[in-house]
MIROKE-112130 format. One record per residue (C-alpha): residue number from 1; x, y, z. Coordinates in pm, 1 decimal, always signed. Example, Ala and Ser with C-alpha at 12.3 -4.5 7.8 and 13.67 -1.06 7.14 Angstrom:
2
<r num="1" east="+1230.0" north="-450.0" up="+780.0"/>
<r num="2" east="+1367.0" north="-106.0" up="+714.0"/>
//
This chain:
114
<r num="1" east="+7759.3" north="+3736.9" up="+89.0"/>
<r num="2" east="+8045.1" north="+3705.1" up="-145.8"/>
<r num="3" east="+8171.8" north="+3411.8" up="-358.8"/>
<r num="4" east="+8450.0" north="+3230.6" up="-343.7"/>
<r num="5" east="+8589.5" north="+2984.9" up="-551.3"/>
<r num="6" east="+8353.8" north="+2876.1" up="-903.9"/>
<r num="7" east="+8201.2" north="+2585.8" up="-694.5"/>
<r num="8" east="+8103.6" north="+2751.1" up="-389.5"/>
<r num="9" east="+7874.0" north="+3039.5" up="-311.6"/>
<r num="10" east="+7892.4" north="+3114.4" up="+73.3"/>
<r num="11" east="+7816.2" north="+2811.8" up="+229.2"/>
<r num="12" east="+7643.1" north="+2655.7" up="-66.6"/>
<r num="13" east="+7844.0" north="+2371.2" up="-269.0"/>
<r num="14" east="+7729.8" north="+2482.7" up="-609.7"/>
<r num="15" east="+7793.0" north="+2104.6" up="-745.7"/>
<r num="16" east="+7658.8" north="+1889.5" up="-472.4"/>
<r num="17" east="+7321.0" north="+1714.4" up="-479.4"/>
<r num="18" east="+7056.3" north="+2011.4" up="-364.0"/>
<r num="19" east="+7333.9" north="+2278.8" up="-443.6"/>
<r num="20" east="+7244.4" north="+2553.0" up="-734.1"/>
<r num="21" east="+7377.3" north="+2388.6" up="-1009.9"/>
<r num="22" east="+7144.8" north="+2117.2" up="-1001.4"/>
<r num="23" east="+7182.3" north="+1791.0" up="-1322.5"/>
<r num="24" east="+6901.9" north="+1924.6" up="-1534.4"/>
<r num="25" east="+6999.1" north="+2357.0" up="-1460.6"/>
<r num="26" east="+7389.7" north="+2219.1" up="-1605.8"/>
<r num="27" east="+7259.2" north="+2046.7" up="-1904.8"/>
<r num="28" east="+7060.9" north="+2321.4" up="-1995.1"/>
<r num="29" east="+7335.2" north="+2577.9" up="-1922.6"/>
<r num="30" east="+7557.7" north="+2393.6" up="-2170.3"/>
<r num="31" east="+7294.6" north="+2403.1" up="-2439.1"/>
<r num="32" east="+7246.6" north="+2802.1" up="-2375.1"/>
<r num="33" east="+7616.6" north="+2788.0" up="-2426.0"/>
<r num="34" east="+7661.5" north="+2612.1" up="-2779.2"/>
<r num="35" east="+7305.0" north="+2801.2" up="-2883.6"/>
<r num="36" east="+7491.6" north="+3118.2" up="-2789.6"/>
<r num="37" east="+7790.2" north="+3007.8" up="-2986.9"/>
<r num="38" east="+7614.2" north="+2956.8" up="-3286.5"/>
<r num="39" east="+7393.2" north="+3269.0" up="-3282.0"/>
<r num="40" east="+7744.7" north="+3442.0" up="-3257.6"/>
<r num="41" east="+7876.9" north="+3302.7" up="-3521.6"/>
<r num="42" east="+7587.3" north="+3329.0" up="-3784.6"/>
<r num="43" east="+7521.8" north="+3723.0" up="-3666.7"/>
<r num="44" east="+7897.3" north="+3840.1" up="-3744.9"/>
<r num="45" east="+7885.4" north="+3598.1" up="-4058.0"/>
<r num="46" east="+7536.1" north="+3739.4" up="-4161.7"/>
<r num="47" east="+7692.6" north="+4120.7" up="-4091.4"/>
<r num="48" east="+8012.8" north="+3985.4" up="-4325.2"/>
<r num="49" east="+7751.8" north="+3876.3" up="-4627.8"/>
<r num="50" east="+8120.4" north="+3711.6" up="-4797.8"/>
<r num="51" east="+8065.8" north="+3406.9" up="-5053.6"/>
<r num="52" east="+8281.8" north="+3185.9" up="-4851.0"/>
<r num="53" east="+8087.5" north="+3228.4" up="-4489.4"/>
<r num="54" east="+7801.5" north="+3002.5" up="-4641.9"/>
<r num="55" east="+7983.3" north="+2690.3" up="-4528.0"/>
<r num="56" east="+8112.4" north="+2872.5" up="-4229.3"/>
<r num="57" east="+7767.5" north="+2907.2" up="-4137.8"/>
<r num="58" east="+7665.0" north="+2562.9" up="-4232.6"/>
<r num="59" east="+7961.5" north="+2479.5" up="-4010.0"/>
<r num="60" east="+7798.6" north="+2671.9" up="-3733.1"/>
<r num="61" east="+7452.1" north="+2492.1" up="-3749.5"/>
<r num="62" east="+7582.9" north="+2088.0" up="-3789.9"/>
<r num="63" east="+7853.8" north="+2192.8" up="-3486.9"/>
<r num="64" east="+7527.7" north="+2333.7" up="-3221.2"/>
<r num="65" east="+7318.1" north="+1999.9" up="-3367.6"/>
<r num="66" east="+7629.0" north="+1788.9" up="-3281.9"/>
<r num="67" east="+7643.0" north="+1920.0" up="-2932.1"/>
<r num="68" east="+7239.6" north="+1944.0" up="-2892.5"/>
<r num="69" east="+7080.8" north="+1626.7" up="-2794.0"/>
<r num="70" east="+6779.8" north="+1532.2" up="-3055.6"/>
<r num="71" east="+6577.1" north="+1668.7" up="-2832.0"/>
<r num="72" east="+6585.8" north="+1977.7" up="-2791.4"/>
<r num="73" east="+6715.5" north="+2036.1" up="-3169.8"/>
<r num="74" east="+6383.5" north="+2108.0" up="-3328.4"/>
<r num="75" east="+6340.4" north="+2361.5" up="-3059.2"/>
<r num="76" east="+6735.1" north="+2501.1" up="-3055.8"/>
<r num="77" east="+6686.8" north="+2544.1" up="-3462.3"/>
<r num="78" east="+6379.0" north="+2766.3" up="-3430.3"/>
<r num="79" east="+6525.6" north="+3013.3" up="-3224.2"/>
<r num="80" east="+6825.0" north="+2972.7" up="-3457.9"/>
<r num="81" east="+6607.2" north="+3055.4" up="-3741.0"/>
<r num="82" east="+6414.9" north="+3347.3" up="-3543.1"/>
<r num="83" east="+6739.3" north="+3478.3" up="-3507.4"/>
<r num="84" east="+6838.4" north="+3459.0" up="-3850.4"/>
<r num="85" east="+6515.5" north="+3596.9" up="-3921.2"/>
<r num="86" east="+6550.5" north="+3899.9" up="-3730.4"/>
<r num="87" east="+6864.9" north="+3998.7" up="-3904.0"/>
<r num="88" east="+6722.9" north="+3925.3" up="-4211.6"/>
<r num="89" east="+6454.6" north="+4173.3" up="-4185.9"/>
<r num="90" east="+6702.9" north="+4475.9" up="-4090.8"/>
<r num="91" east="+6923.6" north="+4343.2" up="-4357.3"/>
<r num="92" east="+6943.3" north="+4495.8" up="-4728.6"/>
<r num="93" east="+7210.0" north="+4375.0" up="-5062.9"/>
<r num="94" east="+7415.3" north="+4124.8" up="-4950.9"/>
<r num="95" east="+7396.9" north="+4081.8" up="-4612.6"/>
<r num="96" east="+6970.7" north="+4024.6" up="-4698.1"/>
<r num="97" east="+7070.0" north="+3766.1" up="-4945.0"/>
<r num="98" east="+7318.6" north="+3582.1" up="-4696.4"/>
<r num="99" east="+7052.0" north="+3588.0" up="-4422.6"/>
<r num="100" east="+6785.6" north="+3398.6" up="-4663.4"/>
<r num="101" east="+7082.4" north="+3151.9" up="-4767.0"/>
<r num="102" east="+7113.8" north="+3055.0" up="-4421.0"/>
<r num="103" east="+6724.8" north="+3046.1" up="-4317.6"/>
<r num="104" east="+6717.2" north="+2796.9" up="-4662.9"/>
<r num="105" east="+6988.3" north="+2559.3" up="-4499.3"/>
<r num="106" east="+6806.3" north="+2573.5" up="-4148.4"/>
<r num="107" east="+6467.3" north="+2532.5" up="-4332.6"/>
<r num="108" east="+6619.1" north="+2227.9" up="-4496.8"/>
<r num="109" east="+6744.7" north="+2061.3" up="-4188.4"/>
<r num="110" east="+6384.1" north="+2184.9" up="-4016.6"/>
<r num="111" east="+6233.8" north="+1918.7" up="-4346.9"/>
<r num="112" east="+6485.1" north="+1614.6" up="-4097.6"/>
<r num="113" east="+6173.2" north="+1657.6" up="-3825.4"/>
<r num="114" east="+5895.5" north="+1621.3" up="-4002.5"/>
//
């Protein structure tokens, strides 16, 4: 079977009620996508170490808790700091240092859940 056009699939209409792309599989799709988008952004900013990426990465986290409902942010902001985590612990220098100055900011917006 091949595809045609983004909202079709053979004789499937992706966007229709009972199609694949159901309410809830969308919604979560766009939160993969601004997770994604954020994870990008902290790894090359993280592989950078510079002073001035702090607030870049700040940036990063407000701009994928803007676009995550309250929800799911908890959630989103642990894999975040897994993530972060991760590169932290392959890090060394600078890039080690930048990784625990953005796990501090995440850790401080983790405190909002309590």
């Amino acid at each position: 079977m091949t595809c045609g056009p983004p909202r079709r699939c053979g004789a499937v209409e992706l966007s229709q009620p009972g199609g694949l792309a159901s309410a809830s599989v969308q919604a979560h799709i766009g939160l993969m996508v601004h997770l994604d988008k954020c994870l990008d952004s902290l790894r090359g900013l993280i592989a950078d170490a510079h002073a001035n990426g702090i607030q870049m990465a700040e940036k990063a986290i407000e701009e994928y808790l803007a676009a995550t409902p309250p929800p799911a942010q908890k959630e989103g902001l642990q894999t975040v700091q897994q993530a972060v985590q991760t590169h932290r612990d392959a890090a060394t220098g600078v890039h080690r240092s930048f990784a625990d100055i953005v796990n501090d900011y995440i850790e401080e917006k983790m405190r909002a859940f309590e």
